[in-house]
C-alpha positions in Angstrom: 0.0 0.0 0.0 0.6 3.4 -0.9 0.6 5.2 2.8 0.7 8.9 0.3 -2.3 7.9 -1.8 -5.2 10.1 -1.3 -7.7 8.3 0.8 -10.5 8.1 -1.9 -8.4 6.0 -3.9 -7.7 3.5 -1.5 -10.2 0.7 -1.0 -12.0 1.2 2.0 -14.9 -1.5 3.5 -18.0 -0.7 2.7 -16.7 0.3 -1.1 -17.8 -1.1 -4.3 -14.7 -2.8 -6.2 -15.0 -3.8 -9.7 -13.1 -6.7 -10.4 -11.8 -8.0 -13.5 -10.5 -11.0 -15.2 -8.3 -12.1 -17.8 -11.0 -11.8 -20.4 -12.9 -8.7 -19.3 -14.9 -10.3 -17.4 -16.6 -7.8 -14.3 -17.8 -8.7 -11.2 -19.3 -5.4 -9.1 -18.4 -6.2 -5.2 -19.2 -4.5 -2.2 -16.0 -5.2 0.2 -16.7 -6.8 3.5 -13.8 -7.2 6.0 -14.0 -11.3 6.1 -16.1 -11.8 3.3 -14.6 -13.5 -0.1 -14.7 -13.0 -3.6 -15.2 -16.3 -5.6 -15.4 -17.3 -9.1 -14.7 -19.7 -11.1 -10.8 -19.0 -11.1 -10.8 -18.9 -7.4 -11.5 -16.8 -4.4 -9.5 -14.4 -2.4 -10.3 -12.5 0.6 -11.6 -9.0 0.7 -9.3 -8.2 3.1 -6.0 -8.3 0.7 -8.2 -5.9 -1.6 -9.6 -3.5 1.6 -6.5 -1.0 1.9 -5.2 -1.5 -1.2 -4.5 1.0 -3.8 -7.7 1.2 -6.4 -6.0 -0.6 -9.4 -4.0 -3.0 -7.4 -3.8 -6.9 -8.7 -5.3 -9.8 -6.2 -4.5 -13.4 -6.3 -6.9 -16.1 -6.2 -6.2 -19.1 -4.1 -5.6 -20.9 -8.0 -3.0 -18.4 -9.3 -5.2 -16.1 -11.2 -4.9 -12.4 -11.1 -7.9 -10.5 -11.0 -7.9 -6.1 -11.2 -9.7 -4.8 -8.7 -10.5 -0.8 -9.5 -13.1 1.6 -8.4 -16.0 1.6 -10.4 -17.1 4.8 -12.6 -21.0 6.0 -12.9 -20.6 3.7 -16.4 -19.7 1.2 -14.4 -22.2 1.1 -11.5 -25.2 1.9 -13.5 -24.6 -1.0 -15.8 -23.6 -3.4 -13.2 -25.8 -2.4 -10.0 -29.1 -4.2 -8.6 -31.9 -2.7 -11.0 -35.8 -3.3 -11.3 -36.3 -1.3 -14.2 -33.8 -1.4 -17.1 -30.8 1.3 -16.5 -30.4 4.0 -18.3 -27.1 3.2 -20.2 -23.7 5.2 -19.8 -24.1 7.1 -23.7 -27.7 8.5 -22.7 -26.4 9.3 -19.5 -23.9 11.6 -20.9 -25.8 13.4 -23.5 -29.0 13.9 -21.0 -26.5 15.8 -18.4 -24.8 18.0 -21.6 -27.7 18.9 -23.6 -29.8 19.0 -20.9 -27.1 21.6 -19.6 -27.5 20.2 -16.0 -25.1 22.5 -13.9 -23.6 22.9 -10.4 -26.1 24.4 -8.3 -29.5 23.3 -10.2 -32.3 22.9 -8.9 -33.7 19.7 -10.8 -36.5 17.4 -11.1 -36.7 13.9 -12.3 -39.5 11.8 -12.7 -39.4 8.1 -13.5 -36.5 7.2 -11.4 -36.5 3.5 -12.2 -33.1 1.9 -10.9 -31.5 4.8 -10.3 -28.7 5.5 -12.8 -30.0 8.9 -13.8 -30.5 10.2 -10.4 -27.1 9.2 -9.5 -26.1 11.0 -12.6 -28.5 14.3 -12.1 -27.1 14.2 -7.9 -23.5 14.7 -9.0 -23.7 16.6 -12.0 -26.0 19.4 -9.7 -23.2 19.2 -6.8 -23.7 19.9 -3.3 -25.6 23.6 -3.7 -27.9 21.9 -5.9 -31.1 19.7 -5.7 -32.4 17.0 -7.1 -36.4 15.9 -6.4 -37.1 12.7 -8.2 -40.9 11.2 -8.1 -41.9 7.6 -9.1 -45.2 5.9 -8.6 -44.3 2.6 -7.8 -42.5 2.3 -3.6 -40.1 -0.4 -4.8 -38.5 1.8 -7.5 -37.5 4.1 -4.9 -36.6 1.8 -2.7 -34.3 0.9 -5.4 -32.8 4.1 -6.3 -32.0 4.8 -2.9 -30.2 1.8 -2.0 -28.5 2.5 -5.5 -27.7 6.2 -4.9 -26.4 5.7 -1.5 -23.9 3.0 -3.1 -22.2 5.3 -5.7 -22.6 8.5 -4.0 -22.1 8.6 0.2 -23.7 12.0 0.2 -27.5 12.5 -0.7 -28.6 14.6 1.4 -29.5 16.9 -1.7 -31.8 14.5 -3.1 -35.8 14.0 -2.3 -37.1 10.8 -3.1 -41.1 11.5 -3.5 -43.8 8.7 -3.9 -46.2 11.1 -6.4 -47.8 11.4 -9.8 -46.1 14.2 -12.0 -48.8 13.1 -14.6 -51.4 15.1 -11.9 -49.4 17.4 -10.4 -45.6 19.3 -9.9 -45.1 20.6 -6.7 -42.1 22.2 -7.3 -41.6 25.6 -8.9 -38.5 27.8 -9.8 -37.0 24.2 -11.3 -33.7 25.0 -13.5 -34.4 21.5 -15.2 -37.3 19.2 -15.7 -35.9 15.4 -16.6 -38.6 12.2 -17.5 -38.5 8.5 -18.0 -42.0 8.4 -18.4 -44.1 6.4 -20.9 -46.7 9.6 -21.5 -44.4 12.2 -21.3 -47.3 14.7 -22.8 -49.3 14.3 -19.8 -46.1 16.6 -18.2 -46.1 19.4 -20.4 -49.0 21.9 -18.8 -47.0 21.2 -15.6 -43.7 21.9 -16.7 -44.6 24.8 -17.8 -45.6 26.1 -15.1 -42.6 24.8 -13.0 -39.7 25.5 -14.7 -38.1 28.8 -14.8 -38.1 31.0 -18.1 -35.5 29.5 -20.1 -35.4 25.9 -18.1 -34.6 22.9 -19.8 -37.3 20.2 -20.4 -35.7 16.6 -21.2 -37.3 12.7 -22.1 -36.3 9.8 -22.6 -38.4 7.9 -24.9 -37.9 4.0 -26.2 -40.2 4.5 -29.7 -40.9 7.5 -31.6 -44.3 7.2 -31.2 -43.8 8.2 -27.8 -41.5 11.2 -29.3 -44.0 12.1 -31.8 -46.7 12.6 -29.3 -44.5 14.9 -26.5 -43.3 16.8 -29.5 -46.7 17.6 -30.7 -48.4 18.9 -27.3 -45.0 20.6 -26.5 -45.8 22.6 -29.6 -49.2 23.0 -28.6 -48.4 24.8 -25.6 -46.5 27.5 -27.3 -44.6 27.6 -23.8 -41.9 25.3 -25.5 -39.4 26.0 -28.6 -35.6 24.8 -29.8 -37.1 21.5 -29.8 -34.4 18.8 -30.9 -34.5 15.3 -30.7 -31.8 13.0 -31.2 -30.4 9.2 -30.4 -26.9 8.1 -29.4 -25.1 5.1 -31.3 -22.2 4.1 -29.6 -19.8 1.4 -31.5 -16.8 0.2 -29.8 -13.5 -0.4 -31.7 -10.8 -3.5 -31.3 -7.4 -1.9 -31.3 -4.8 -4.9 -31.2 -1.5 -4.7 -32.8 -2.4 -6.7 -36.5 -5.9 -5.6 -36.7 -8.7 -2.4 -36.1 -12.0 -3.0 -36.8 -15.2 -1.7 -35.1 -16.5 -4.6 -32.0 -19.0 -7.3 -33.8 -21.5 -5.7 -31.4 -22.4 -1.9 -30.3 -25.0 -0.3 -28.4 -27.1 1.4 -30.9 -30.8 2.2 -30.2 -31.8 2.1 -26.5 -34.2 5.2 -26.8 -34.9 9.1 -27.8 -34.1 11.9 -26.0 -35.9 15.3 -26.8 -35.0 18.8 -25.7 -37.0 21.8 -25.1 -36.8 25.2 -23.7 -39.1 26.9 -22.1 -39.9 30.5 -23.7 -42.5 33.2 -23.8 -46.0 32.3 -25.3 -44.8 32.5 -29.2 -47.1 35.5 -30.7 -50.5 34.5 -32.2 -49.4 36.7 -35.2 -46.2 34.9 -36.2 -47.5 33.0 -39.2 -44.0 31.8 -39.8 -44.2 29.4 -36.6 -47.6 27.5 -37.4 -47.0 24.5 -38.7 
């Protein structure tokens, strides 16, 4: 061990480690002074790994090593508990970006499912900002909050609510307004009404049915303009040293994700914006 390494990257228990194998093979662990990992190339004890230096090799009890590192938001919110299916890593990224999700905002989320967003709307907001996230269903916040608490120690900036955002926003003077939701169009009066002028409105949709629909009422209300919707590809490549050539598989469509701002009532007279 490393006694100059900063303390955050030195396993501690109670951490996640993400271990490793020969053929990339990841295990997600939560360290238990004790406890064992076991696979099929053989066990070792959390202890060796529980002090160590986050990238540090362990030794099975067969001669295998095994990389134990820290795991990344990519890495947890493909590889933690989930109910719901996660939202993955290259959705992540472009939901905090264009969704312009900044230190100190004041967010809300609805649809919180597993919990990979949240845990990616509760860091991107920092500690002076807030996150309220609202899902119908008890166990799916359950979830999230076991999740949360996992990958980030400190939440005490984020409100778990058990509510209906279909009915009814509580919140007003939001910076951003972020849905998982099947009938996203069912938001829109509401959002408009709780966002701040110029707040961002973003949704994740699986079909473009679903997009089509959101799209249309956000037009409707005339609260709503720079719509843009858009969906991530993401293909992997094999660098080795006789061969590159793009991965035999890639994520490509997991889902749509539409922004909006929230403007002025556009003027009844501007013929040029009726379509």
């Amino acid at each position: 061990m490393n006694d100059n390494a900063p303390a955050r990257h030195v396993f501690h228990e109670g951490d996640h480690a993400l271990i490793i194998d020969r053929r990339g093979r990841r295990y997600l662990t939560l360290l238990r002074a004790g406890a064992k990992f076991e696979s099929h190339l053989g066990a070792f004890p959390h202890d060796d790994a529980i002090g160590a230096e986050a990238g540090s090799w362990m030794t099975t009890n067969r001669g295998h090593v095994l990389l134990a590192v820290k795991p990344t938001m990519a890495d947890f919110a493909l590889d933690m508990p989930r109910i719901a299916t996660v939202g993955y890593p290259k959705d992540l990224g472009a939901i905090l970006v264009y969704g312009d999700i900044f230190p100190g905002a004041h967010v809300l989320e609805a649809g919180c499912g597993s919990g990979a967003v949240t845990m990616a709307l509760l860091r991107a907001v920092g500690e002076r900002g807030s996150l309220v996230s609202y899902d119908v269903r008890q166990d799916m916040i359950d979830r999230t909050r076991a999740n949360v608490g996992s990958m980030l120690h400190d939440t005490s900036n984020l409100t778990l609510k058990l509510g209906d955002v279909y009915e009814s926003i509580e919140e007003r003077e939001l910076d951003r307004i972020v849905l998982d939701l099947p009938e996203p169009w069912h938001v829109v009066p509401h959002a408009s009404e709780a966002l701040l002028p110029g707040g961002i409105f973003v949704s994740f949709s699986p079909t473009v049915l679903q997009v089509h629909e959101f799209v249309r009422t956000l037009r409707a209300a005339r609260t709503f303009d720079m719509l843009e919707t858009m969906e991530v590809l993401q293909r992997p490549w094999n660098i080795s040293n006789r061969s590159v050539r793009p991965e035999h598989r890639m994520v490509a469509h997991t889902g749509f994700i539409t922004v909006a701002r929230k403007c002025s009532p556009r003027p009844a007279s501007d013929v040029a914006g009726r379509d």
